[in-house]
C-alpha positions in Angstrom: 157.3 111.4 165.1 157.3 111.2 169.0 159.8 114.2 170.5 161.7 112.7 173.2 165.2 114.6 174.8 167.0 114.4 177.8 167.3 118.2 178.2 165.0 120.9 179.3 163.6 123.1 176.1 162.3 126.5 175.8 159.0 126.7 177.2 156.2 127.2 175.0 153.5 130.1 175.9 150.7 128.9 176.4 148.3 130.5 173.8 150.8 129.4 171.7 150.6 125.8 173.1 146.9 125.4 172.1 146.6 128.1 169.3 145.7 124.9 167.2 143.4 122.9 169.4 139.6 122.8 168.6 137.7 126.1 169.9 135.8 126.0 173.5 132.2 126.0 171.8 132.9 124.7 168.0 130.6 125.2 165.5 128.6 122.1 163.9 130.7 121.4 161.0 133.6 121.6 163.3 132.2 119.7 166.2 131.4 117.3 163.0 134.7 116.7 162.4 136.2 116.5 166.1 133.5 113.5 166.7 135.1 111.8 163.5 139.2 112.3 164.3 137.3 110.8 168.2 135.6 108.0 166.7 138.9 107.3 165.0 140.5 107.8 168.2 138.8 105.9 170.4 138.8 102.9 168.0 142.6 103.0 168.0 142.5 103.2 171.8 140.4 100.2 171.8 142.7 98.5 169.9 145.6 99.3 171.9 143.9 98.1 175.3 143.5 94.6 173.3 147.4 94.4 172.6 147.9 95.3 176.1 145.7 93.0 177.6 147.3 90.5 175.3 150.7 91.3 176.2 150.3 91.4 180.1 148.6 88.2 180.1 151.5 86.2 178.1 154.6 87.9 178.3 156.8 86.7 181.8 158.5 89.2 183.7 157.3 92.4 184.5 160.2 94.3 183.2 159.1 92.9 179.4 155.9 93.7 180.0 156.5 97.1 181.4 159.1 97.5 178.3 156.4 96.2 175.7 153.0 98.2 177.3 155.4 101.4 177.0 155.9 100.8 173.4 152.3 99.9 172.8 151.1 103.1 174.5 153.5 105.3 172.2 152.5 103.6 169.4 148.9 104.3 169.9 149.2 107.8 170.4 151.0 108.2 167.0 148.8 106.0 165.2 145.8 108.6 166.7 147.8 111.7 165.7 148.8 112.6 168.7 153.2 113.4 169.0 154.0 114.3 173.1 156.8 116.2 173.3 158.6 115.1 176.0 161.3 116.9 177.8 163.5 116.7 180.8 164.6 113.0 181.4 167.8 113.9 182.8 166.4 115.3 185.4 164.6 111.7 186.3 167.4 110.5 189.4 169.0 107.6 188.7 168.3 105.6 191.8 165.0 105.5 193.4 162.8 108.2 194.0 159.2 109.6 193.8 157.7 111.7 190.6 154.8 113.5 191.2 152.8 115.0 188.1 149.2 117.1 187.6 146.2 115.2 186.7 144.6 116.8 183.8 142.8 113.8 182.3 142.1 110.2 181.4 145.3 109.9 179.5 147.8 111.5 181.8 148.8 108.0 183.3 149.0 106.8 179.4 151.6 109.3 178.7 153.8 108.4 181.6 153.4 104.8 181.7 154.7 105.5 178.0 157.3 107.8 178.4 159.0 107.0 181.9 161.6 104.4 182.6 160.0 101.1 183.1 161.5 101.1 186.2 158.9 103.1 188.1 155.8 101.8 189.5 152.8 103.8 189.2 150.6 104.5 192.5 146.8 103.9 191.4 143.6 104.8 193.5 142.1 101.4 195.4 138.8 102.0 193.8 140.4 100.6 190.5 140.3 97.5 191.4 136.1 97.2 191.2 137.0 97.2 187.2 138.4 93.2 187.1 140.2 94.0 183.7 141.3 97.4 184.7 142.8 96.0 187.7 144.1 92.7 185.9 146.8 94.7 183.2 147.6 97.4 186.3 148.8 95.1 188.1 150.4 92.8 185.8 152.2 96.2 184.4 153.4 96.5 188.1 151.2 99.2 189.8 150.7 99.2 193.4 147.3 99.8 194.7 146.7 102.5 197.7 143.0 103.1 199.0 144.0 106.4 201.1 146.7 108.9 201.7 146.1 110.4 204.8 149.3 110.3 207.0 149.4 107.3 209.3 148.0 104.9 207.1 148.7 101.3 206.3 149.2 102.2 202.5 151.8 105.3 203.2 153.8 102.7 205.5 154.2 100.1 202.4 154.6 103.5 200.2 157.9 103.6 202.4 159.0 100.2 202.7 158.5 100.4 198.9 160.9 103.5 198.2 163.4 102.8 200.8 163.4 99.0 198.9 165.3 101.8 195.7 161.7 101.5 193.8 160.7 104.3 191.5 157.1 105.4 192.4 155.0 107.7 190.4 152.0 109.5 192.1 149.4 111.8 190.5 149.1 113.6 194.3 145.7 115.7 193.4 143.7 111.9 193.7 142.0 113.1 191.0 140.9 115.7 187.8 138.4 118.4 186.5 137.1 119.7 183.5 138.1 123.5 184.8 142.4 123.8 184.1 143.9 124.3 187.0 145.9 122.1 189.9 144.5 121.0 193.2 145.8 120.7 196.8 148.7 117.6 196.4 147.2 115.1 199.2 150.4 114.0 201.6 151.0 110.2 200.6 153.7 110.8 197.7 155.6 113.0 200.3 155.4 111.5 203.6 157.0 108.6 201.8 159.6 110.8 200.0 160.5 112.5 203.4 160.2 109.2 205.6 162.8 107.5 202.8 164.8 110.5 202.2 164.1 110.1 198.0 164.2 112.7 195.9 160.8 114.2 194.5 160.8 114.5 190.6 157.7 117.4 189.9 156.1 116.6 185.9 154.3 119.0 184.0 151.9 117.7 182.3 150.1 120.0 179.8 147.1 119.5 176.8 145.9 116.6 177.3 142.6 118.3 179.4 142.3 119.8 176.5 142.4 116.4 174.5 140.5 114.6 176.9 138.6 116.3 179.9 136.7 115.2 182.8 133.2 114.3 181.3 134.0 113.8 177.8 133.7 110.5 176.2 136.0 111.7 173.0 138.8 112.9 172.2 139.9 116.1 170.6 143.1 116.5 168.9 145.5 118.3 170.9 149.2 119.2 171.5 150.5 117.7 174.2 153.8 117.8 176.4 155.5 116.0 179.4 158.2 118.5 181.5 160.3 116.2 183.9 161.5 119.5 186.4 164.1 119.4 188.3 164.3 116.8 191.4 163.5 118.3 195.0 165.8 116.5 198.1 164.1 116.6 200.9 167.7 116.5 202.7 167.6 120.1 201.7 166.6 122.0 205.6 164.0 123.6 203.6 162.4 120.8 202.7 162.7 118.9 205.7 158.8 118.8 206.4 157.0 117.0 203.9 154.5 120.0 203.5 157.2 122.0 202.3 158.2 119.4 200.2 154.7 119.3 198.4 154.1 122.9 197.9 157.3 122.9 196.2 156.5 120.3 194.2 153.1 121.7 193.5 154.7 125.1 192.7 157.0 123.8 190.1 154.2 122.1 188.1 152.3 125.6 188.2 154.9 127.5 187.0 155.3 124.5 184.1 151.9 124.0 183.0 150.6 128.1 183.5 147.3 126.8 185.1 145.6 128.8 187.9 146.5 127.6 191.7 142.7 126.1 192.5 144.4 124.9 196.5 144.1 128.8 196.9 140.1 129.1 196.3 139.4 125.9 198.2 
């Protein structure tokens, strides 16, 4: 079954986090049998984004369809094997605020959208909306579409309006993934808006699923995967005041979660 607490847990190295995860170069029969469990996979997938399609389009008010997508997503990831364990939830504040996670893969906004209060709206890249169907459930599940996050724009503006509205936004700040682990420079949107409304900053580690799923794969491998919700940042705090500061202490948290290299430094 699905591990979900409220409390932190015991961290898991991370050799031991993956001991059980296919090799980096598999040999044929094993690559064999990772393109069967990803055939299956992806079938169940398929079948999941034709329940949600379903759902979005019928059921009326966004909270039920927020509620009902959620339960859809979890129960596609059990059906294809995979259990997040997900840890940390009382660390989510209970009035509005910004979470900010690493972006490892394809699935990443998957496991949120499943595991996170319905209440938060998920911040998606403008492009998105070129995909008609893509765009359709997104925003009928109640995500809000930005095209930039430089500081000064149009889109940060509404970010704020937004927040200081008591929304929950979610933000995956790196804008995007990469086969290589590591975590990228956090672009500013997520925390201009956090600093401008003076919300809280939830950091989420988000860990195997680039394993599972990677930039330029088209199946899945099976994989172990785990959601960390960290403790909440204030930017009230003096420290924190600047929303740079607020980012790279966002960004440091997640690196200390997930044990990945810090790729802003070689950039």
């Amino acid at each position: 079954m699905i591990s979900v607490t409220d409390t932190p847990q015991t961290r898991a190295p991370l050799p031991e986090h993956t001991d059980l995860m296919p090799p980096d170069n598999p040999g044929p029969a094993a690559r064999f049998a990772y393109s069967l469990y990803g055939l299956y996979a992806l079938a169940v997938f398929v079948v999941g984004v034709l329940a949600t399609l379903i759902v979005v389009t019928v059921t009326p008010g966004q909270e039920w369809r927020r509620r009902i997508v959620a339960r859809i997503i979890r129960l596609t990831f059990l059906t294809a094997g995979v259990r997040p364990v997900v840890t940390g939830l009382a660390n989510l504040p209970d009035g509005p605020c910004v979470v900010v996670a690493n972006h490892a893969s394809y699935v990443d906004g998957l496991l949120l959208k499943a595991f996170l209060p319905p209440r938060f709206s998920f911040v998606i890249k403008g492009e998105m909306r070129k995909n008609p169907v893509v765009h359709f459930v997104l925003r009928r599940s109640g995500a809000r579409f930005v095209e930039r996050f430089g500081s000064g724009t149009r889109d940060v503006r509404e970010l704020v309006r937004a927040a200081r509205e008591g929304r929950a936004l979610g933000f995956f700040p790196e804008g995007t993934f990469i086969a290589d682990p590591g975590v990228l420079r956090f672009r500013p949107g997520a925390f201009l808006a956090a600093s401008k409304a003076r919300i809280p900053v939830a950091p989420v580690g988000i860990r195997g699923t680039r394993r599972m799923l990677p930039a330029g794969r088209s199946l899945p491998w099976p994989s172990r995967v785990s959601v960390e919700v960290l403790p909440a940042i204030t930017p009230e705090a003096p420290e924190y005041a600047d929303y740079r500061a607020l980012a790279e202490a966002a960004r440091q948290r997640i690196l200390a979660a997930v044990g990945e290299p810090d790729l802003a430094q070689s950039a």
